[in-house]
Backbone of each chain as ProteinMPNN parsed JSONL, in Angstrom:
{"seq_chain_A": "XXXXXXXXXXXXXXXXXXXXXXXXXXXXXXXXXXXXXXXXXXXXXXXXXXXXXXXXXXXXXXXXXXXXXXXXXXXXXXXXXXXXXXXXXXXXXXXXXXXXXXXXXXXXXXXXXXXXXXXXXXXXXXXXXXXXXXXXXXX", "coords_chain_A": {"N_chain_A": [[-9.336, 15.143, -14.914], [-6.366, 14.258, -16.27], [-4.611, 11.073, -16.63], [-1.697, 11.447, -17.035], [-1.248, 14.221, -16.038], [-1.866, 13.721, -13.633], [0.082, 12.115, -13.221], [2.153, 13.991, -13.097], [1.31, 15.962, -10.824], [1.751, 14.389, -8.773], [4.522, 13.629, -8.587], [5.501, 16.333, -8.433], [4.073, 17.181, -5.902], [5.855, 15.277, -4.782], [8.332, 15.689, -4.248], [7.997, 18.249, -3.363], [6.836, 17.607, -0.87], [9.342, 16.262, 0.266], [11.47, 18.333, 0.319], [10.32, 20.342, 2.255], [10.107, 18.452, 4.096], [12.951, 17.712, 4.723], [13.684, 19.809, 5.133], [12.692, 20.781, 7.722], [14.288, 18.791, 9.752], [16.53, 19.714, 9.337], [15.708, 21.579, 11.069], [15.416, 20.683, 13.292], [12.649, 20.312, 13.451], [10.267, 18.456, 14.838], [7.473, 18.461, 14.479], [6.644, 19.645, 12.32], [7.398, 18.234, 9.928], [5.982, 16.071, 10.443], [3.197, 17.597, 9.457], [3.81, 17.765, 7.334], [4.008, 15.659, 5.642], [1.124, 14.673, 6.49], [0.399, 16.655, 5.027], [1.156, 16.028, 2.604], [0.107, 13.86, 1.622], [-2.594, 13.837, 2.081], [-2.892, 16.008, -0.048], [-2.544, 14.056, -1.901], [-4.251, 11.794, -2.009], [-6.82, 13.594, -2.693], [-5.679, 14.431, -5.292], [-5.929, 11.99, -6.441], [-8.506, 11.205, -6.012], [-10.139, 12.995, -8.043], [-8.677, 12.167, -10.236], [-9.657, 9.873, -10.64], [-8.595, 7.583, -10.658], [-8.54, 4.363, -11.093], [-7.603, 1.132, -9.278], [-6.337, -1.443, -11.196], [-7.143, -5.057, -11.865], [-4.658, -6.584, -12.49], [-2.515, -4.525, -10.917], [-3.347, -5.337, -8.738], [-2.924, -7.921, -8.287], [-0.798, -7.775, -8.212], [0.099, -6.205, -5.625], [-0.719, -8.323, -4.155], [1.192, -10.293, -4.622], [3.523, -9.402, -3.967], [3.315, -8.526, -1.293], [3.363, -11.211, -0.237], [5.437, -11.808, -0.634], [7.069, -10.1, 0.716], [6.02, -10.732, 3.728], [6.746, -13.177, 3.584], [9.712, -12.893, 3.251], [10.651, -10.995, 5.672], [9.494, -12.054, 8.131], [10.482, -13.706, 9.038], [13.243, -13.422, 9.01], [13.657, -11.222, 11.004], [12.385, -12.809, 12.949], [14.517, -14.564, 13.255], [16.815, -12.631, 13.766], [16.307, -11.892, 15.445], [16.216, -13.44, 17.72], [18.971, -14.481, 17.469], [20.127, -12.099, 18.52], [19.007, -12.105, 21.089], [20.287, -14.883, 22.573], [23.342, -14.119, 22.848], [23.171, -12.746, 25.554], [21.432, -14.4, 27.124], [23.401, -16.317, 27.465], [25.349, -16.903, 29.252], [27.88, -16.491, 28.954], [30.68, -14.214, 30.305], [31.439, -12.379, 28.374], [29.509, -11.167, 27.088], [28.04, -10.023, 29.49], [28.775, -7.492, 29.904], [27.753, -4.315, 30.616], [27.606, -3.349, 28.358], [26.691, -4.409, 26.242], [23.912, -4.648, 27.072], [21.897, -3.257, 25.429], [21.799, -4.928, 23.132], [19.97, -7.055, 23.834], [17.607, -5.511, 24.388], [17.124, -4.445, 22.208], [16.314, -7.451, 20.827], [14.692, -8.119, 22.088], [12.576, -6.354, 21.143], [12.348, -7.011, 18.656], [12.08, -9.209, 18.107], [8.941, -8.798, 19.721], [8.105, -7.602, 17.456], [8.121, -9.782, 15.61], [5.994, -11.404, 16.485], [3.799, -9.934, 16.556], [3.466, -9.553, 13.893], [3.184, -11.612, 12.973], [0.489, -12.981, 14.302], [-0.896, -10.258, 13.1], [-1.639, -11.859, 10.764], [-2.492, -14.245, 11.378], [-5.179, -13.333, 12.169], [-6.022, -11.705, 10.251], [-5.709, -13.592, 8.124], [-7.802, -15.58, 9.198], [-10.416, -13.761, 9.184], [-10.548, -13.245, 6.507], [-10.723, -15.63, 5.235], [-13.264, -16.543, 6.425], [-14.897, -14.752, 4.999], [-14.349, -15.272, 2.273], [-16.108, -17.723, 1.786], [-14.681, -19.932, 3.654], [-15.289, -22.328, 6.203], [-16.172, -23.129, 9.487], [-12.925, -24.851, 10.711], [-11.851, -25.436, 8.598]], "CA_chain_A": [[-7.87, 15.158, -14.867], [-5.697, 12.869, -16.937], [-3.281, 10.081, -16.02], [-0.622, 12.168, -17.526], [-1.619, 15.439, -15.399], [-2.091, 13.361, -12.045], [1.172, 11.344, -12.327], [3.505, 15.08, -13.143], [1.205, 16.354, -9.7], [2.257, 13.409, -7.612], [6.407, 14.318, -8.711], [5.692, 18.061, -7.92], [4.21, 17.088, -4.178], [6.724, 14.619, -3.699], [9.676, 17.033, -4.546], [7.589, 19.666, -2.253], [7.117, 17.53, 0.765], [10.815, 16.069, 0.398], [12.261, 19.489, 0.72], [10.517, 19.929, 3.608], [10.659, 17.37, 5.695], [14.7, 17.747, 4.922], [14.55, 21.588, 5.768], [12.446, 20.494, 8.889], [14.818, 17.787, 9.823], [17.252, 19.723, 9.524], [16.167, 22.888, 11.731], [14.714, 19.674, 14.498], [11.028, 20.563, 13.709], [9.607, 17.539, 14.011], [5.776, 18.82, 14.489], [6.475, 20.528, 10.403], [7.847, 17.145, 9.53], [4.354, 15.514, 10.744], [2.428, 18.288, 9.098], [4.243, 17.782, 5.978], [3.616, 14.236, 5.282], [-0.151, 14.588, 6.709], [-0.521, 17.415, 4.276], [1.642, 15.29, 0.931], [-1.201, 12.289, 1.79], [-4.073, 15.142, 1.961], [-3.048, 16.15, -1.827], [-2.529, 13.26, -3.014], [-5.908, 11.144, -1.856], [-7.723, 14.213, -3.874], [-5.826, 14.474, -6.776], [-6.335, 10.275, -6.833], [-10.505, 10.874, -6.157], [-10.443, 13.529, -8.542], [-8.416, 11.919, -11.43], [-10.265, 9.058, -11.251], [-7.619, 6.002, -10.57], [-8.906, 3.011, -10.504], [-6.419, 0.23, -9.207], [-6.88, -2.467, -11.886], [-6.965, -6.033, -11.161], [-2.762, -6.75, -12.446], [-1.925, -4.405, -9.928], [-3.802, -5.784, -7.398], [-2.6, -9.221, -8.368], [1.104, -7.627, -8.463], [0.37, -5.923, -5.016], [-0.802, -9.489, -3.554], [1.846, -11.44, -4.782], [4.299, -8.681, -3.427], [2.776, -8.453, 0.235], [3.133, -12.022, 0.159], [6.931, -11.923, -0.357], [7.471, -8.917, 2.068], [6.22, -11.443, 4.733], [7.822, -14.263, 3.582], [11.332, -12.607, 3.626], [10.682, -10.083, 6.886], [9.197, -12.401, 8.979], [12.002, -15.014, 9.102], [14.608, -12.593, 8.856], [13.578, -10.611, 11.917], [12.483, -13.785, 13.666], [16.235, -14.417, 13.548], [17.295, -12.189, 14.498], [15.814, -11.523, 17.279], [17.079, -14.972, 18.526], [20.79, -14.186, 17.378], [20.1, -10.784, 19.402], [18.865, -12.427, 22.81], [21.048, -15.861, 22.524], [24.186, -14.177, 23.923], [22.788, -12.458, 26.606], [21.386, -15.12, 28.073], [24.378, -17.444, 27.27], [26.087, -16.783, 30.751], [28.825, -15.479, 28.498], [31.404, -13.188, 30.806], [32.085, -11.28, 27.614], [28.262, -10.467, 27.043], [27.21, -9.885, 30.578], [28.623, -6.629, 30.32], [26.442, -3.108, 30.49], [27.677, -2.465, 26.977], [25.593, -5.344, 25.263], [22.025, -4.369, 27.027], [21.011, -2.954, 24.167], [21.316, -5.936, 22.267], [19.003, -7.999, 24.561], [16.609, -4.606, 24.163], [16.539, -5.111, 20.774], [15.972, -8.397, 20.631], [13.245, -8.087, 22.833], [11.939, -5.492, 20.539], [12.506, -7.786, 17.126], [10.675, -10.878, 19.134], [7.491, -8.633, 19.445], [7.327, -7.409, 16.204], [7.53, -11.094, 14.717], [4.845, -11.951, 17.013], [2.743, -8.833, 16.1], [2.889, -9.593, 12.656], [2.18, -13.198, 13.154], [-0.956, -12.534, 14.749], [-2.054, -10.172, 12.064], [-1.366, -12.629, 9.575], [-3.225, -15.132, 11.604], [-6.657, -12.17, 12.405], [-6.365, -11.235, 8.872], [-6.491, -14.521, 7.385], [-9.397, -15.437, 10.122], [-11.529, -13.31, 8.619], [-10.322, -13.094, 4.899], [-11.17, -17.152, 4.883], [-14.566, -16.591, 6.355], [-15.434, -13.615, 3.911], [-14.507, -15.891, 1.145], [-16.358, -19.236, 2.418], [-14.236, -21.083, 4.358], [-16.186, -22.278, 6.868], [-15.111, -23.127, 10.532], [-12.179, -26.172, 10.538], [-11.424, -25.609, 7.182]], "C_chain_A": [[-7.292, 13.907, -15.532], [-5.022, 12.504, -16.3], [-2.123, 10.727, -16.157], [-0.349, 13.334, -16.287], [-1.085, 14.959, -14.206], [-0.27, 12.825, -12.023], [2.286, 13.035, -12.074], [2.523, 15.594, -11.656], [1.979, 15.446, -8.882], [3.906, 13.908, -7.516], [5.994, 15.852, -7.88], [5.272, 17.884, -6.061], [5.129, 16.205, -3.809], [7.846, 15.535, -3.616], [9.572, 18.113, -3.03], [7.82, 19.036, -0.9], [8.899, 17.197, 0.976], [11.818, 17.364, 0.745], [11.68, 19.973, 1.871], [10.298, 19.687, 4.955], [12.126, 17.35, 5.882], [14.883, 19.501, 5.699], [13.33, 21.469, 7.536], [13.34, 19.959, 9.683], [15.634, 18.588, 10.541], [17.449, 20.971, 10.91], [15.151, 22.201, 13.287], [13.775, 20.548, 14.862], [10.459, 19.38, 13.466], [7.906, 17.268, 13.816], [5.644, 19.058, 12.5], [6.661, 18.806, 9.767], [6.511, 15.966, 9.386], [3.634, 16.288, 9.753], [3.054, 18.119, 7.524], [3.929, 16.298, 4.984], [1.979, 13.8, 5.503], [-0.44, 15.462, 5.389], [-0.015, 16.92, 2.746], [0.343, 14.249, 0.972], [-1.995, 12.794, 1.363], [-3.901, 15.182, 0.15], [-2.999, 14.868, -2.367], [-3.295, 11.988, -3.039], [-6.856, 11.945, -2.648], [-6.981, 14.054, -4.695], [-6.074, 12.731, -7.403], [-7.692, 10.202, -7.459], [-10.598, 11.844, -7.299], [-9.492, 13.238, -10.227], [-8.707, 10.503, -11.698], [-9.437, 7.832, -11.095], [-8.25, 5.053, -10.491], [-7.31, 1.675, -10.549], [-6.856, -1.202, -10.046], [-6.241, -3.813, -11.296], [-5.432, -6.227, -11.736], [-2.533, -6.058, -11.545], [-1.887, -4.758, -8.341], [-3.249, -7.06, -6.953], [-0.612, -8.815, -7.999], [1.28, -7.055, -6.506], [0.632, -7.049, -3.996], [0.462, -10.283, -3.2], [3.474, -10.762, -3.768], [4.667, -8.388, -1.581], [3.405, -9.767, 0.595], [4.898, -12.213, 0.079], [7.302, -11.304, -0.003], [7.526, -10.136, 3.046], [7.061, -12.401, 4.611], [9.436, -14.205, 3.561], [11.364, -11.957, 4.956], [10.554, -10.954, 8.153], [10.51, -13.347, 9.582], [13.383, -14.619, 9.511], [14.405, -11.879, 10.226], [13.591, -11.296, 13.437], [14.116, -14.269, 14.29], [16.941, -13.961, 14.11], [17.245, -11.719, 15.719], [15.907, -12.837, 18.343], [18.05, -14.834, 18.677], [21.412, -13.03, 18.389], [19.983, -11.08, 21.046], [19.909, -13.89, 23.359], [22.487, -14.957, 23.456], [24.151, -13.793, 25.315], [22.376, -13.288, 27.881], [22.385, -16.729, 28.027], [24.854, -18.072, 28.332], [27.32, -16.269, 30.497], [29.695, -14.354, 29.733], [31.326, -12.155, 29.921], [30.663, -10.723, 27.257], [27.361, -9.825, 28.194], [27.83, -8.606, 30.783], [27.516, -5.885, 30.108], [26.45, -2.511, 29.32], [26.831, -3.398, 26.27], [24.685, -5.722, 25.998], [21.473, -4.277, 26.231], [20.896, -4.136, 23.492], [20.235, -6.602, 22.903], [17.655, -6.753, 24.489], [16.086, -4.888, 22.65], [16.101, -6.519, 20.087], [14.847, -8.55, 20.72], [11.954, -7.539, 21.893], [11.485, -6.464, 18.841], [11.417, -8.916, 17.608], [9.223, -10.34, 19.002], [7.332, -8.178, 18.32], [7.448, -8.811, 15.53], [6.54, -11.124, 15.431], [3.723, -11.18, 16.972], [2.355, -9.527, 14.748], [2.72, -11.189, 12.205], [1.228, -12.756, 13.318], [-1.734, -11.586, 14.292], [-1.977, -10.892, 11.161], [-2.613, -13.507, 10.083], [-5.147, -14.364, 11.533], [-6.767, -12.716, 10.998], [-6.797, -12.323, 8.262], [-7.831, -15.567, 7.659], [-10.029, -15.304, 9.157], [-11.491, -13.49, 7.081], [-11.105, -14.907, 4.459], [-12.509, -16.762, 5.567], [-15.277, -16.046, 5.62], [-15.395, -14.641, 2.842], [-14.635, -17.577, 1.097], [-16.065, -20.129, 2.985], [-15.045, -20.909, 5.729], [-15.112, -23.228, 8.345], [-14.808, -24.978, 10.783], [-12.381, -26.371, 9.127], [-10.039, -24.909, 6.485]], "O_chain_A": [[-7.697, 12.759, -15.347], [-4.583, 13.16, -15.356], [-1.366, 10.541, -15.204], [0.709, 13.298, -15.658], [-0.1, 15.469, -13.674], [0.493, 13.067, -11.088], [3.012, 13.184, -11.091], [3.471, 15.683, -10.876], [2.945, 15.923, -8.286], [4.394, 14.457, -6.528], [6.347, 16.159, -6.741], [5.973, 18.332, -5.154], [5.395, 16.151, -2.608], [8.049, 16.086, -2.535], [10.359, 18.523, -2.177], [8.559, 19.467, -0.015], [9.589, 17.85, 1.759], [12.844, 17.232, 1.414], [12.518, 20.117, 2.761], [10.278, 20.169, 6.088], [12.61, 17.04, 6.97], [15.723, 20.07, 6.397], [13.484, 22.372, 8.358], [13.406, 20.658, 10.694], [15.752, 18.565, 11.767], [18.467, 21.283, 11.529], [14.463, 22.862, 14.065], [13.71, 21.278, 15.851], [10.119, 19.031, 12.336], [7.294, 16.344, 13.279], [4.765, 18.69, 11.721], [5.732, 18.388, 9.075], [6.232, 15.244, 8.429], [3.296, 15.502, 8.869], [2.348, 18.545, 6.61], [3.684, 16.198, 3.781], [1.511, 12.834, 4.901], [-1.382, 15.123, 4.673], [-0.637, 17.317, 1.761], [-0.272, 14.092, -0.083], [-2.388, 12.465, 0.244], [-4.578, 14.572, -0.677], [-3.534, 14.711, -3.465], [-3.091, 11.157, -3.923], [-7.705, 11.333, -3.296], [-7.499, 13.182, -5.393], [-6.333, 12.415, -8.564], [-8.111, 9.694, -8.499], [-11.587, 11.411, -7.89], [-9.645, 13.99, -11.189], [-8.237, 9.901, -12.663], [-9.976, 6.893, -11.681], [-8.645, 4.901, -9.336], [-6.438, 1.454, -11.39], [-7.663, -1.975, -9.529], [-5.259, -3.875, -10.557], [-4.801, -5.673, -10.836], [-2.12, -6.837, -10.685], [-1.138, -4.64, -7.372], [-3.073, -7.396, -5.782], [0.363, -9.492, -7.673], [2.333, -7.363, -5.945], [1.584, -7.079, -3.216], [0.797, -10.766, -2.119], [4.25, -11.454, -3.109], [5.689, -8.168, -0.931], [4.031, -9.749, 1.654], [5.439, -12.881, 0.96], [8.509, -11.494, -0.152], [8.612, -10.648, 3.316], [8.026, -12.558, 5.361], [10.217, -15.132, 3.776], [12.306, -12.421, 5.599], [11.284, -10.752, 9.124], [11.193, -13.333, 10.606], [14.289, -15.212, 10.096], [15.487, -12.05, 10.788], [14.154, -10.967, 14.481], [14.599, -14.271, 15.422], [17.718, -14.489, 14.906], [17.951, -11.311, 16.642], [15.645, -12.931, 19.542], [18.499, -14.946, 19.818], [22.537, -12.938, 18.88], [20.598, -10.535, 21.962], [20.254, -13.901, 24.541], [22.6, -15.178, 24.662], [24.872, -14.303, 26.173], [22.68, -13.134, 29.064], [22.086, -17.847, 28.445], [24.89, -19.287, 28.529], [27.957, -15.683, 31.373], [28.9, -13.456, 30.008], [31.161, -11.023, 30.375], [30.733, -9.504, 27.107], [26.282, -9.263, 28.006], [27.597, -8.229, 31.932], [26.483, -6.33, 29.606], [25.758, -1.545, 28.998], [26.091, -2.783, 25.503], [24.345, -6.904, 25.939], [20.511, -5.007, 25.997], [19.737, -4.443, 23.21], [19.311, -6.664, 22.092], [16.553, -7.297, 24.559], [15.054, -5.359, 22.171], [15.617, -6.599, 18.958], [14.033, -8.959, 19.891], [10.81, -7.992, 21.84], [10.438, -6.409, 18.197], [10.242, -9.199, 17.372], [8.353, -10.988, 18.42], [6.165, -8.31, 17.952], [6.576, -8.911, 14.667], [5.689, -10.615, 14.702], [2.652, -11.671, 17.33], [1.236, -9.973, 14.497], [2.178, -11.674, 11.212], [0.845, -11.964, 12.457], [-2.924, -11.548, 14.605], [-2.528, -10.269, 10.253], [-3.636, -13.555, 9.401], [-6.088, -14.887, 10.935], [-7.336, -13.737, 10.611], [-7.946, -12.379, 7.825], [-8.575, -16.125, 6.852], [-10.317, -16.166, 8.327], [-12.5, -13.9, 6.507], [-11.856, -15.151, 3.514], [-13.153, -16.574, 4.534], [-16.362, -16.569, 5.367], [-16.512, -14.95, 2.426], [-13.845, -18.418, 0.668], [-16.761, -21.141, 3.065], [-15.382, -19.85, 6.259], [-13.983, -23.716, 8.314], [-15.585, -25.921, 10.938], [-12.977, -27.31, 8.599], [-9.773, -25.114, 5.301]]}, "seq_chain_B": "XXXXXXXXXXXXXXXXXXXXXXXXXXXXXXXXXXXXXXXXXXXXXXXXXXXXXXXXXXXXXXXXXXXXXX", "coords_chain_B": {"N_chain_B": [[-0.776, -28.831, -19.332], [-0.989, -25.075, -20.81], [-3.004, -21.971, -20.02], [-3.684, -20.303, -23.605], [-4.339, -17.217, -25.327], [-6.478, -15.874, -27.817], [-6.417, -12.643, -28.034], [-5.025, -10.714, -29.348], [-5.524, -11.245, -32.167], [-8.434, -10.979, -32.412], [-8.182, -8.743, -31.294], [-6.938, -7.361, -33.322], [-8.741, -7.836, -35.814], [-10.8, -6.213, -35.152], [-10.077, -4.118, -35.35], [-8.926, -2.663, -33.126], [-6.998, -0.731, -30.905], [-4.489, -1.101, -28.167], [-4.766, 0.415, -26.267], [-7.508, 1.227, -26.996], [-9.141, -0.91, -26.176], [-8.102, -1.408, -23.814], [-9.482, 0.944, -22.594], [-12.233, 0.03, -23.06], [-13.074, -1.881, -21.359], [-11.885, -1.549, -19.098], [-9.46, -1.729, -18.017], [-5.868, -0.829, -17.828], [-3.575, -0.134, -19.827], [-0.899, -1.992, -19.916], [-2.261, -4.034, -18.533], [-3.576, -5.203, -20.656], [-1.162, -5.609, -22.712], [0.158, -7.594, -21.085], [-1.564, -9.341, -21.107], [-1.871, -10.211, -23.375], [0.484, -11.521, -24.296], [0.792, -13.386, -22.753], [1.391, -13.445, -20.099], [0.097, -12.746, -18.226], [-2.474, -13.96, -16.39], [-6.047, -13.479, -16.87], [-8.452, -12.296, -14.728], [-11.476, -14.284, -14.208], [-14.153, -12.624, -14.173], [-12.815, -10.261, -15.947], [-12.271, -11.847, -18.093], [-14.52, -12.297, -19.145], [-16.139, -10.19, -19.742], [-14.277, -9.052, -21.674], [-14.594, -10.779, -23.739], [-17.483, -10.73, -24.112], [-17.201, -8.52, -24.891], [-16.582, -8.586, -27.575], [-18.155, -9.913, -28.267], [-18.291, -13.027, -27.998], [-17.476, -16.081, -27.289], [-16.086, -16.803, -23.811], [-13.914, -18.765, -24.253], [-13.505, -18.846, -26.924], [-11.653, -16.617, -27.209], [-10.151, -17.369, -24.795], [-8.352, -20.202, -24.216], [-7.205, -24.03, -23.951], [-3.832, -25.207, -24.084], [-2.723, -28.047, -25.237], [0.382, -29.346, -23.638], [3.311, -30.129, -25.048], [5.181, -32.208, -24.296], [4.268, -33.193, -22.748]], "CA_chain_B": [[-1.357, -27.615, -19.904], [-1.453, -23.646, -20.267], [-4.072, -21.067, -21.031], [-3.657, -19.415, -24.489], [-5.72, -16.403, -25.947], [-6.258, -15.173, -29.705], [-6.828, -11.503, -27.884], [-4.205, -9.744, -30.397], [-6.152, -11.579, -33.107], [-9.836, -10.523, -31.991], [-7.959, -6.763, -31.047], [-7.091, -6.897, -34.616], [-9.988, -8.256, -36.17], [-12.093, -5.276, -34.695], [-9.484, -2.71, -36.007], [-8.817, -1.511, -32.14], [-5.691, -0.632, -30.437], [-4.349, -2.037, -27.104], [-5.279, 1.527, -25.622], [-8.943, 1.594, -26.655], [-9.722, -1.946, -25.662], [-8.109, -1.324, -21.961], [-10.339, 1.722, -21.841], [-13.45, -0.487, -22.607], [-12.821, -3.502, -20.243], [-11.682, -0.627, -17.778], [-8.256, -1.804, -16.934], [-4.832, -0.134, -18.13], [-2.797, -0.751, -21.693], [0.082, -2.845, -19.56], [-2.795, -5.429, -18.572], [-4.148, -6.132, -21.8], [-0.102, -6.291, -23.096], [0.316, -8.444, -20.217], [-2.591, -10.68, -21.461], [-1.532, -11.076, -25.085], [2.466, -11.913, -24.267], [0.71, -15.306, -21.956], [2.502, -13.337, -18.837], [-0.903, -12.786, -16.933], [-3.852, -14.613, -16.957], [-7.06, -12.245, -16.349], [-9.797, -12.855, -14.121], [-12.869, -14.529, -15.116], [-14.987, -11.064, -14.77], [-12.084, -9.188, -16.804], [-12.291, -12.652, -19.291], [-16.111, -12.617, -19.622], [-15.994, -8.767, -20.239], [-13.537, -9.442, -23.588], [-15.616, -11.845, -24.758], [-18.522, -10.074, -24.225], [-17.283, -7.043, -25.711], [-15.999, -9.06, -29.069], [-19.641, -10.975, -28.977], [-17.852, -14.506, -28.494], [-17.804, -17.056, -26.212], [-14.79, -16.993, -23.228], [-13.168, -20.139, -25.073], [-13.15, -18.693, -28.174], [-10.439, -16.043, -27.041], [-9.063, -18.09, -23.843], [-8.189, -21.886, -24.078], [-6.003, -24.735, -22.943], [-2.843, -25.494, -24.716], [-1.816, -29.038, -24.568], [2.426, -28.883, -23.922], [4.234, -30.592, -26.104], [5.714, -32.918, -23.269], [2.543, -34.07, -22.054]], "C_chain_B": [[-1.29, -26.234, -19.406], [-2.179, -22.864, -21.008], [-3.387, -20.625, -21.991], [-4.363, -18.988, -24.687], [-5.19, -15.833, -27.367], [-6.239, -13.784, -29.413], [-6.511, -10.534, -29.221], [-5.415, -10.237, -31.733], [-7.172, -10.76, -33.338], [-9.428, -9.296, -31.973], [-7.963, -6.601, -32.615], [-8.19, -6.88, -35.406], [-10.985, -6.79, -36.267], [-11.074, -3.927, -35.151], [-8.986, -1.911, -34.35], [-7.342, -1.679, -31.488], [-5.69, -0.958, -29.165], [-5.144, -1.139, -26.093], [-6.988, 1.023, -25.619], [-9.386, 0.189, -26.291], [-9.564, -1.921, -24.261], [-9.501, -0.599, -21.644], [-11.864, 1.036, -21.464], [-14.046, -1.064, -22.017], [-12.462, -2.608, -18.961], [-10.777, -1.385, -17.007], [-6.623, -0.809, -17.833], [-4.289, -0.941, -18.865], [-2.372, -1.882, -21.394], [-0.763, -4.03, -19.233], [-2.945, -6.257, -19.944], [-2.265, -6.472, -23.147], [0.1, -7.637, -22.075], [0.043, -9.887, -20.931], [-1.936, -10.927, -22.415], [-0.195, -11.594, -25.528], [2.113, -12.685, -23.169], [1.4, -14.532, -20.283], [1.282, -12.627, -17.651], [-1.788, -12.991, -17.428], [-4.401, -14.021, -16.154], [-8.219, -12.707, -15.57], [-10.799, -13.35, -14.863], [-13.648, -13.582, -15.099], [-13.879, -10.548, -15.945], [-12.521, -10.449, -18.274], [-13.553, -12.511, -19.9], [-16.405, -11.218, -19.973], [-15.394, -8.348, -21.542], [-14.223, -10.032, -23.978], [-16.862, -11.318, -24.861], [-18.405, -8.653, -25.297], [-17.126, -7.384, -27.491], [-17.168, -10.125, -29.621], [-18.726, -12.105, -28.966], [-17.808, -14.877, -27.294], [-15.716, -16.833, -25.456], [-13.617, -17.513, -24.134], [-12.866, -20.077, -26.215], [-11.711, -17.886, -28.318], [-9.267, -17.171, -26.095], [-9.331, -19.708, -24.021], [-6.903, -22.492, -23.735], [-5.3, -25.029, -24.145], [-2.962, -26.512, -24.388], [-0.05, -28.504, -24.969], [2.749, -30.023, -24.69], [4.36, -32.105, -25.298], [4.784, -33.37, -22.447], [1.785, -34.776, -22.788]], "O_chain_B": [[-1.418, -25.921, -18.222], [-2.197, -22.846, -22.239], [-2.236, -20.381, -21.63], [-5.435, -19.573, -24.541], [-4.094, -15.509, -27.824], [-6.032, -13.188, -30.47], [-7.298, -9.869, -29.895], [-6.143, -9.337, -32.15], [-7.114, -9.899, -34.217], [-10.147, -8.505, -32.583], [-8.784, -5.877, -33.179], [-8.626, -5.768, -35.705], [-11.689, -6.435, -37.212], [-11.553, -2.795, -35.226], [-8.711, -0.711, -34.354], [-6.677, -2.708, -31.611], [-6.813, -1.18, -28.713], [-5.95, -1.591, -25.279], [-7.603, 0.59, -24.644], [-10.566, 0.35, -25.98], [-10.459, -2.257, -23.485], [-10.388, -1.023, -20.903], [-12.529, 1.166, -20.436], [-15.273, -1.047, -21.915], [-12.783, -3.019, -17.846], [-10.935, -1.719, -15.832], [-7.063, 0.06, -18.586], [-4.349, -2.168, -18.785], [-2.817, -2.88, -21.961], [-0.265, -5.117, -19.527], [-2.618, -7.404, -20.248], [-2.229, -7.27, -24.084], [0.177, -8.732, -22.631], [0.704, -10.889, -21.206], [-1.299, -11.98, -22.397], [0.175, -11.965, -26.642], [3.052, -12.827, -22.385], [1.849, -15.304, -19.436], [1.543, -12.143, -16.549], [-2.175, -12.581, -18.522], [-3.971, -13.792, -15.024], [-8.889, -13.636, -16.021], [-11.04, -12.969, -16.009], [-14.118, -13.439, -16.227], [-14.418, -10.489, -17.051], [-13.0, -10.008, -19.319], [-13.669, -12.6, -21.122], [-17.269, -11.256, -20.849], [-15.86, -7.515, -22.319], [-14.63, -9.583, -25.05], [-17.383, -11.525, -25.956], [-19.161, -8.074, -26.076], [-17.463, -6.636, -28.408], [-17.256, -10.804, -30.644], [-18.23, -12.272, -30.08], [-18.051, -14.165, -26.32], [-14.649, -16.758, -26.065], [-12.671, -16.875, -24.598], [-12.13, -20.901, -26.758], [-10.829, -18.187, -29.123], [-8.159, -17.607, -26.409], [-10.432, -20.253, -23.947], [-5.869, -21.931, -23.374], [-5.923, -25.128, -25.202], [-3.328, -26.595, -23.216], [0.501, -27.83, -25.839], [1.892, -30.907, -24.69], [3.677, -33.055, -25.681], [4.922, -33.972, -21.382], [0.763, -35.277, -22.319]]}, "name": "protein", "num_of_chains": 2, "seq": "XXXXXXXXXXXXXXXXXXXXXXXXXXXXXXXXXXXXXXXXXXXXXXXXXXXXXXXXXXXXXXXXXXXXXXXXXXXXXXXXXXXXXXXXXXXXXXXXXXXXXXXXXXXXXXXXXXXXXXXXXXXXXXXXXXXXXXXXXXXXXXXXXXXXXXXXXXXXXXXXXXXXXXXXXXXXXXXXXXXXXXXXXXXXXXXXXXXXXXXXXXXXXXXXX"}
């Protein structure tokens, strides 16, 4: 299969699942909606193994450098907010201690553990990634 | 200092196009444009794989610039 071939399949299943997961959506199936995105992945892991992709090193270098400025904007930004989110709540504030701004202190809560999730794979990941590639322990 | 390479040179040299040199080094056209417009420098396997394929030494394609201002 050519590069040409594989990329016009990839358009034709995205088109397919996109219509629907929207005509799922819209008739609140969300089991089809699952099954539709399990089965766009399904095609498009074979037509990958079977047209041969290889991910060359620029993209790998482009995916790296990319990952690495996801975290560096997400983490900070979420961190934030999830301070700015729990800060009035526990201010003592009258005007925040109502039952209408719970949710914010929910979400906060919620923003707080995902920085601290994705700290702690940052920290795993680079664990191991520095021992795989010789760093040795207190280094 | 920054790396420069003669690649375009050596591509010419050998009569081959940007296409059939990706295919032989086994990476895609946009790397080996990449390489020869200075806007990504290639691994040392991908470097020692050009040079190998053009019979020449790394250094003959990739070397150090001095800058101007240095």
């Amino acid at each position: 299969m050519k590069l040409k071939k594989y990329k016009q399949l990839r358009i034709i299943i995205t088109i397919f699942v996109s219509i629907i997961i929207s005509l799922a959506i819209n008739s609140h199936s969300y089991l089809l909606t699952l099954a539709a995105v399990l089965t766009g992945m399904v095609f498009m892991a074979l037509f990958r193994h079977k047209a041969k992709i290889k991910a060359d090193e620029r993209d790998i270098t482009i995916q790296e450098k990319a990952a690495k400025l996801t975290y560096a904007i997400f983490a900070p930004t979420i961190g934030i907010a999830s301070v700015l989110l729990l800060i009035p709540t526990h201010s003592g504030l009258a005007v925040f201690s109502k039952t209408d701004f719970t949710y914010l202190e929910s979400l906060g809560m919620i923003f707080a553990y995902i920085t601290l999730f994705m700290i702690s794979i940052f920290a795993i990941s680079y664990h191991f990634l520095n021992q795989k590639f010789g760093g040795g322990r207190g280094q | 200092m920054a790396v420069d390479n003669k690649l375009k040179v050596y591509r010419a040299n050998h009569n081959l196009t940007q296409q059939d040199l990706a295919d032989k080094v086994g990476v895609t056209r946009q790397t080996i444009i990449a390489i020869e417009a200075n806007k990504y420098l290639p691994s040392l396997g991908l470097a020692l794989k050009i040079s190998r394929h053009f019979q020449v030494n790394v250094e003959d394609i990739f070397f150090y610039k001095e800058d101007n201002d240095s």
